[in-house]
VOFIVO-990237 format. One record per residue: residue in three letters; x, y, z of N, C-alpha, C, O in turn. Coordinates in Angstrom, 2 decimals. Layout:
<atoms>
ATOM  rest    neast   nnorth      nup   caeast  canorth     caup    ceast   cnorth      cup    oeast   onorth      oup
ATOM   ALA        X        Y        Z        X        Y        Z        X        Y        Z        X        Y        Z
...
</atoms>
This chain:
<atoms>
ATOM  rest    neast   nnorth      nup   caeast  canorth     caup    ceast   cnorth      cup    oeast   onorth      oup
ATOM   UNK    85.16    33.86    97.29    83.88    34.48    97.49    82.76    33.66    96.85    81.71    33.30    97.39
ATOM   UNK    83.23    33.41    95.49    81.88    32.56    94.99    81.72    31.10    95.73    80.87    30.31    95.32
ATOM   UNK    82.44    30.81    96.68    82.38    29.44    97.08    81.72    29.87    98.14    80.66    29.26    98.26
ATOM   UNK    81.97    30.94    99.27    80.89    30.81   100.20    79.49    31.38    99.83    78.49    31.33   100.53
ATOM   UNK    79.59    31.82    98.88    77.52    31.97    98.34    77.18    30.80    97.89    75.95    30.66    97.90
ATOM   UNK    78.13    29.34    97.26    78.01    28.52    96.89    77.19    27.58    97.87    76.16    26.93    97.71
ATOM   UNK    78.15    27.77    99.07    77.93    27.31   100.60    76.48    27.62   100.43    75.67    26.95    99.78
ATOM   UNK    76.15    29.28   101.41    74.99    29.63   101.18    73.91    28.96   100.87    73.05    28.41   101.55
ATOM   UNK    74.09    29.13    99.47    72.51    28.41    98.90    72.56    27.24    98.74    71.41    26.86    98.52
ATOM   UNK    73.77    25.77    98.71    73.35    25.09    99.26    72.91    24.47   100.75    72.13    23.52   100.71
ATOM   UNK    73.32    24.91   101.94    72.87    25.29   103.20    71.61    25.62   103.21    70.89    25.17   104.10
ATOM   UNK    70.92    26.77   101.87    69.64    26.99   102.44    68.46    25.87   101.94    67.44    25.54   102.55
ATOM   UNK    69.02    25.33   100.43    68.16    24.17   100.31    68.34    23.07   100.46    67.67    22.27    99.80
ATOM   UNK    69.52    22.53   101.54    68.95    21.09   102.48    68.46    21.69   103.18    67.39    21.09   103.29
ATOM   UNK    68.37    22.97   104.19    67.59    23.19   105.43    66.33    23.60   105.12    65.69    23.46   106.16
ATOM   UNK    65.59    24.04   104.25    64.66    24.25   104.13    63.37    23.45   104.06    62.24    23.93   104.17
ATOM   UNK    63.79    21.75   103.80    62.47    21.04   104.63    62.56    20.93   106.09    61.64    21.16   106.88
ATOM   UNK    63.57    20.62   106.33    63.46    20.81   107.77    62.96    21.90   108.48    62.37    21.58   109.51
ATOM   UNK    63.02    23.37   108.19    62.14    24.18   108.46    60.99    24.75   108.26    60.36    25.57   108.93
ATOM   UNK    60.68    23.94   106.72    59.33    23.88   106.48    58.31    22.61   107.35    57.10    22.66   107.52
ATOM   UNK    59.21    21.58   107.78    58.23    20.74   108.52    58.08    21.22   109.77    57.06    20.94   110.38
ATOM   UNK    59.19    22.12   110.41    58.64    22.82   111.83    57.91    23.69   111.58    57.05    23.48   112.43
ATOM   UNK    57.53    24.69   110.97    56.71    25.57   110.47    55.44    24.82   110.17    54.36    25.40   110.31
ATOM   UNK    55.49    23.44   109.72    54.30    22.48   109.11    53.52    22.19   110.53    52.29    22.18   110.55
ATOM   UNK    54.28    21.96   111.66    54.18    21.49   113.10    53.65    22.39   113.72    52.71    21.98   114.40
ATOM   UNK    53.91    23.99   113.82    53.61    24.93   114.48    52.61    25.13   114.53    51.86    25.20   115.50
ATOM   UNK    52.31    25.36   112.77    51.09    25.52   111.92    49.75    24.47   112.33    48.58    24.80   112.52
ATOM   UNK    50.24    23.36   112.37    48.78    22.44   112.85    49.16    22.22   114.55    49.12    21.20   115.24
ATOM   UNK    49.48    23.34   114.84    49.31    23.30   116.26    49.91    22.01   117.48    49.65    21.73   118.66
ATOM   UNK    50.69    21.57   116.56    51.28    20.04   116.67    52.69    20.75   117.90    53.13    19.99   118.76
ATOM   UNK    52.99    21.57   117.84    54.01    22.77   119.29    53.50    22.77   120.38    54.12    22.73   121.44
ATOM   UNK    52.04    22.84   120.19    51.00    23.38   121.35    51.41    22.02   122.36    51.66    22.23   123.55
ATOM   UNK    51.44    20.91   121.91    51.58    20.21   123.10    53.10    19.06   123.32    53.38    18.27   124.22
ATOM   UNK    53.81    19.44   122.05    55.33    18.88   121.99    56.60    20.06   121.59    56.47    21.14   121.01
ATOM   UNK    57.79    19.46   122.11    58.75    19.94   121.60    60.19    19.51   121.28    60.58    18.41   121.66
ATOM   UNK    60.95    20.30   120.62    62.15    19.02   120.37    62.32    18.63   121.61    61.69    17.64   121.98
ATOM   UNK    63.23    19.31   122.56    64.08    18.60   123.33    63.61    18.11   124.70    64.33    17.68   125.60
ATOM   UNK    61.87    18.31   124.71    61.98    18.29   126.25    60.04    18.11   126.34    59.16    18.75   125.78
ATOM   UNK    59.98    17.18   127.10    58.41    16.42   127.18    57.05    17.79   127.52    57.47    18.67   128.28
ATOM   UNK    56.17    17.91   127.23    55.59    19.02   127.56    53.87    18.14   128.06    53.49    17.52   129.05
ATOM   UNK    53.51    18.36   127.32    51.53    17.37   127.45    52.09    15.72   126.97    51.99    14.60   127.47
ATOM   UNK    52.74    16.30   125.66    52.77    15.02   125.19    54.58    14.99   125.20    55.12    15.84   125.92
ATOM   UNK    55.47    14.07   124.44    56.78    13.22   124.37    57.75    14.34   123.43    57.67    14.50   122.21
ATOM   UNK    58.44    14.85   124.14    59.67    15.26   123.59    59.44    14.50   121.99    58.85    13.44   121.78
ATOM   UNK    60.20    15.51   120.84    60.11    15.12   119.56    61.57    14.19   119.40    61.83    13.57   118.36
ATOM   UNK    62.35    14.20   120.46    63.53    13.40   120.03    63.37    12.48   120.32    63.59    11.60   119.50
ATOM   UNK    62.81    12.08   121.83    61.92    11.25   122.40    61.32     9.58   121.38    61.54     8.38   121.30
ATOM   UNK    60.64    10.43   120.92    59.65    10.15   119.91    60.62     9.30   118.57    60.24     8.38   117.85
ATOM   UNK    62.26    10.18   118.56    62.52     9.69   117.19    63.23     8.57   118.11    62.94     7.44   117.72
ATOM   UNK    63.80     8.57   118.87    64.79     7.37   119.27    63.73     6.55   119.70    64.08     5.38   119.52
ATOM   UNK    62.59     6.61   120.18    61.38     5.72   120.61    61.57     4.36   119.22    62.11     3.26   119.23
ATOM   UNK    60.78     5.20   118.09    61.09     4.72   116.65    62.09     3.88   116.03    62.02     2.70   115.69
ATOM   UNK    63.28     4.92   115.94    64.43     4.73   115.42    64.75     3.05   114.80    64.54     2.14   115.61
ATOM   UNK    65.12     2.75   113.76    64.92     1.31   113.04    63.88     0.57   113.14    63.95    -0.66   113.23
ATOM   UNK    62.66     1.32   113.12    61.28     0.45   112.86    61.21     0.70   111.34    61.35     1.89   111.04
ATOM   UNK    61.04    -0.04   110.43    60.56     0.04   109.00    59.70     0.56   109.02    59.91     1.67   108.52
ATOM   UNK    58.29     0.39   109.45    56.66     0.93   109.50    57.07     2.17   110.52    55.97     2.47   111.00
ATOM   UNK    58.07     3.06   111.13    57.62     3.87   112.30    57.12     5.05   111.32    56.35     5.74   111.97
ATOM   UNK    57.23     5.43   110.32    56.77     6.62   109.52    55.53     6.32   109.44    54.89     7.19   110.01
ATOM   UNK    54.91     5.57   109.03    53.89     5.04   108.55    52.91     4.92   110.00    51.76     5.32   109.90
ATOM   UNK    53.38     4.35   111.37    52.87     4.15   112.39    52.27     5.73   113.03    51.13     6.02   113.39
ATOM   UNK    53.65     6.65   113.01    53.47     7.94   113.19    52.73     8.53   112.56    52.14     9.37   113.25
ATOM   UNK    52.36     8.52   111.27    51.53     9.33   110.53    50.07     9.35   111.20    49.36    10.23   111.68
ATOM   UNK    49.95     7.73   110.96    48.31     7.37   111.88    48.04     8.03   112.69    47.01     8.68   112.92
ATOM   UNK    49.55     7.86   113.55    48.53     8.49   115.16    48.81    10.20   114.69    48.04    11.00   115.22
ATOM   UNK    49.14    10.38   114.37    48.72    12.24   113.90    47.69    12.25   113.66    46.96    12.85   114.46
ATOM   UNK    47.22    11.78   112.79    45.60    12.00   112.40    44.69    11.22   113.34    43.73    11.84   113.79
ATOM   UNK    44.81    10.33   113.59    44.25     9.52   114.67    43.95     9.36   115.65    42.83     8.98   116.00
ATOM   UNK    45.39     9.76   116.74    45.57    10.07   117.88    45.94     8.95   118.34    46.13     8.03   117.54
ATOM   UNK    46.07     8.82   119.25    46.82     7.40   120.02    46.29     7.76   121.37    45.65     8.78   121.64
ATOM   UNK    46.70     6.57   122.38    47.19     6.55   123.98    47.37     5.29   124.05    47.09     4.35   123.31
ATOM   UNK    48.00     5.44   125.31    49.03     4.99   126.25    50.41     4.13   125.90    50.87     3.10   126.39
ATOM   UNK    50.86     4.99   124.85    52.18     4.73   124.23    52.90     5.53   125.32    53.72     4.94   126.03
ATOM   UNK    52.65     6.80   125.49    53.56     7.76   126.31    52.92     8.32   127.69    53.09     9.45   128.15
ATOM   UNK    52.24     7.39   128.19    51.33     7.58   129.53    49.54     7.71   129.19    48.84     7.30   128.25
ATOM   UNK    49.25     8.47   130.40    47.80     8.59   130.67    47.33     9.88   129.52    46.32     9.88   128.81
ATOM   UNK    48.10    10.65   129.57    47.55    11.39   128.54    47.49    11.18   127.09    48.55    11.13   126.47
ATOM   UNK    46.13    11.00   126.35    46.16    10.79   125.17    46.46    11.20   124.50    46.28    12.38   124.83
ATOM   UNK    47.06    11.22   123.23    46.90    12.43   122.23    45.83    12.65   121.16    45.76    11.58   120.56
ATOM   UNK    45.04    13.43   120.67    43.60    13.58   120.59    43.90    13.30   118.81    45.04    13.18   118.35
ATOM   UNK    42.77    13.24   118.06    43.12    13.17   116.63    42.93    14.53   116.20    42.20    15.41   116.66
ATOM   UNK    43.88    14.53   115.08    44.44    15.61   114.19    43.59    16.28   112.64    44.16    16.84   111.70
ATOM   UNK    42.02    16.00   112.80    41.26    16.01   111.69    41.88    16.86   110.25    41.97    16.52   109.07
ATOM   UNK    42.32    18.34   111.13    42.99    19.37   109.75    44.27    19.11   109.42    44.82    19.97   108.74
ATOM   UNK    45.00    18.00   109.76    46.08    16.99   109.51    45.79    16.46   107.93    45.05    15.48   108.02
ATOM   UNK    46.09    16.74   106.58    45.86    15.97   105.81    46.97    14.56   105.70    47.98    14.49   106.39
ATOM   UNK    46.66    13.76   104.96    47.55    12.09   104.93    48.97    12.73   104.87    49.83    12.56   105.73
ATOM   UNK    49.16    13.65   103.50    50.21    14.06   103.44    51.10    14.82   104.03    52.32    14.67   103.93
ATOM   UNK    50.37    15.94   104.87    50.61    16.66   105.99    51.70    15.45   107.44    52.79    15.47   108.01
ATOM   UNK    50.44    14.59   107.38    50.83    13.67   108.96    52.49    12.76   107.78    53.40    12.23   108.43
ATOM   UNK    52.55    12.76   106.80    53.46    11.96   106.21    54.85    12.91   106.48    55.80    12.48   107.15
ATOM   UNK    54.84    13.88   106.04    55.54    14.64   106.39    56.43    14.94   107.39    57.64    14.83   107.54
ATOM   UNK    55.21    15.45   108.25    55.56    15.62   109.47    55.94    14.52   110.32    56.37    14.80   111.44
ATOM   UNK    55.83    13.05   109.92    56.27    12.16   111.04    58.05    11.75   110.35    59.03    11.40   111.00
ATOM   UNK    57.88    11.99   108.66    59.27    11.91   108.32    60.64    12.85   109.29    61.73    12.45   109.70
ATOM   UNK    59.88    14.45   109.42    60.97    14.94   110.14    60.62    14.56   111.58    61.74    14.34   112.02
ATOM   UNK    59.85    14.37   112.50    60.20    13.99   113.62    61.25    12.82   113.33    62.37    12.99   113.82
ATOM   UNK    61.05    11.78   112.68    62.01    10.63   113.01    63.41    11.60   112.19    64.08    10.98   111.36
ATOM   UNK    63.58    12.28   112.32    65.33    13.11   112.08    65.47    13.58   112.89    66.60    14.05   112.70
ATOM   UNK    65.09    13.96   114.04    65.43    14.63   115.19    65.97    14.18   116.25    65.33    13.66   117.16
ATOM   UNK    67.20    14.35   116.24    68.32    14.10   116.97    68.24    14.39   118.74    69.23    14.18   119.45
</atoms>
């Protein structure tokens, strides 16, 4: 018994950045136009991580365009800049996109 509450609470605190950065995503409205598994306005979030995947700078690249915005990485539609995005916010949030499987 004490081993699966053990389980438990460690289960809940590795998962809990990961659900605090989707909650972080929701929250700056960053859902409204992506999602994990499947392209919507803008690039699927898995998309996005295998796009990345073994770039040294892709955290760092991603963050920018959160706050920034980008185009024509993923077509004609731009993605607009993220002003209520703080540095640390877009840091964050581009760490868990590049985990998404």
């Amino acid at each position: 018994m004490k081993q699966a509450a053990l389980f438990v609470t460690l289960a809940a605190v590795f998962a809990g950045p990961a659900f605090a950065n989707a909650d972080l995503a929701q929250k700056k409205a960053c859902m409204a136009c992506h999602a994990l598994d499947k392209k919507l306005v803008g690039p699927a979030y898995k998309d996005v991580a295998a796009k990345y995947a073994g770039q040294k700078d892709a955290a760092a690249k991603l963050a920018d365009k959160i706050q920034k915005g980008g185009s024509g990485v993923w077509g004609a539609v731009p993605m607009p800049a993220n002003p209520g995005v703080s540095a640390d916010e877009a840091k964050q949030l581009a760490a868990w996109v590049l985990t998404i499987k």
